[in-house]
C-alpha positions in Angstrom: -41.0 -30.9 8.4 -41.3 -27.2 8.6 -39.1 -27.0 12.0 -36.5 -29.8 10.0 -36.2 -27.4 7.3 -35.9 -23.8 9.3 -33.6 -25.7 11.4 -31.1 -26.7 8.9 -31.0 -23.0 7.5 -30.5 -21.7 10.6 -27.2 -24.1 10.9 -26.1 -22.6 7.0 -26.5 -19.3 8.3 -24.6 -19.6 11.6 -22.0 -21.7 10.2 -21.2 -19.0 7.2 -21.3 -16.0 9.6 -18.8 -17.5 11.6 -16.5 -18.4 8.8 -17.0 -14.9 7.6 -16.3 -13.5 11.3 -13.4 -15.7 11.8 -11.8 -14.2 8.0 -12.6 -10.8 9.6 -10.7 -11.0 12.7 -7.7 -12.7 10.8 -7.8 -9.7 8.7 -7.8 -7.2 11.6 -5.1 -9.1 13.7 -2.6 -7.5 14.7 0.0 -9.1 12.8 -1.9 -8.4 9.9 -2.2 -4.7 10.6 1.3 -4.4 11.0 2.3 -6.1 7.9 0.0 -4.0 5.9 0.9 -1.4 7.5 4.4 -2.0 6.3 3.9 -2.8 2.8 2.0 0.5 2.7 4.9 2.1 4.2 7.3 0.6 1.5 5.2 1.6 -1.3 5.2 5.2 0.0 8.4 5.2 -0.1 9.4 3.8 -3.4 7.0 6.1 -5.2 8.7 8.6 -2.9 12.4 7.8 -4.2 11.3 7.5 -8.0 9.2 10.6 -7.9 12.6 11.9 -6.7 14.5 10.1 -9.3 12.1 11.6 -11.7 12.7 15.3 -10.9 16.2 15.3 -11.0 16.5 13.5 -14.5 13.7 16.4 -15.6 15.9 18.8 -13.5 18.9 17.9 -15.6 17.1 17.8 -19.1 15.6 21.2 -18.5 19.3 22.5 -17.5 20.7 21.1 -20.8 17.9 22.5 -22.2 18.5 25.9 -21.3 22.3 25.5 -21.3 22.6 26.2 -17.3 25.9 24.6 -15.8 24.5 22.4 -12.9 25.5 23.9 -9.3 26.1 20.5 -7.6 28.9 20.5 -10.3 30.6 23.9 -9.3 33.4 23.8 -7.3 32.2 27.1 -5.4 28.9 25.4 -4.7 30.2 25.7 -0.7 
């Protein structure tokens, strides 16, 4: 009975470590890297652009602010 018994847990625990394995290895696939690799790229760069966006709205409130004519707006800026 004893035998029966360690038997069938030894089954659970192979059976469950191979599931987990197989999630593992579908999660380091290539394909997988790649397209994580890809969304992180695309969320660098969108918080890229708005930290960008942000500046130059602040840029232009502190040059209102202070009453400076913007230089992209001069015509001597060459």
């Amino acid at each position: 009975m004893k035998r029966i018994f360690w038997l069938i847990i030894g089954i659970a625990v192979g059976v469950y470590a191979v599931t987990r394995l197989k999630k593992r290895a579908q999660i380091l696939a290539p394909e997988s890297v790649q397209e994580s690799a890809a969304k992180l790229a695309a969320a660098v760069r969108h918080f890229g652009d708005q930290v960008r966006e942000g500046m130059a709205e602040r840029e232009t409130e502190l040059r209102d602010a202070l009453g400076i004519e913007n230089t992209h707006d001069r015509e001597d800026y060459r």
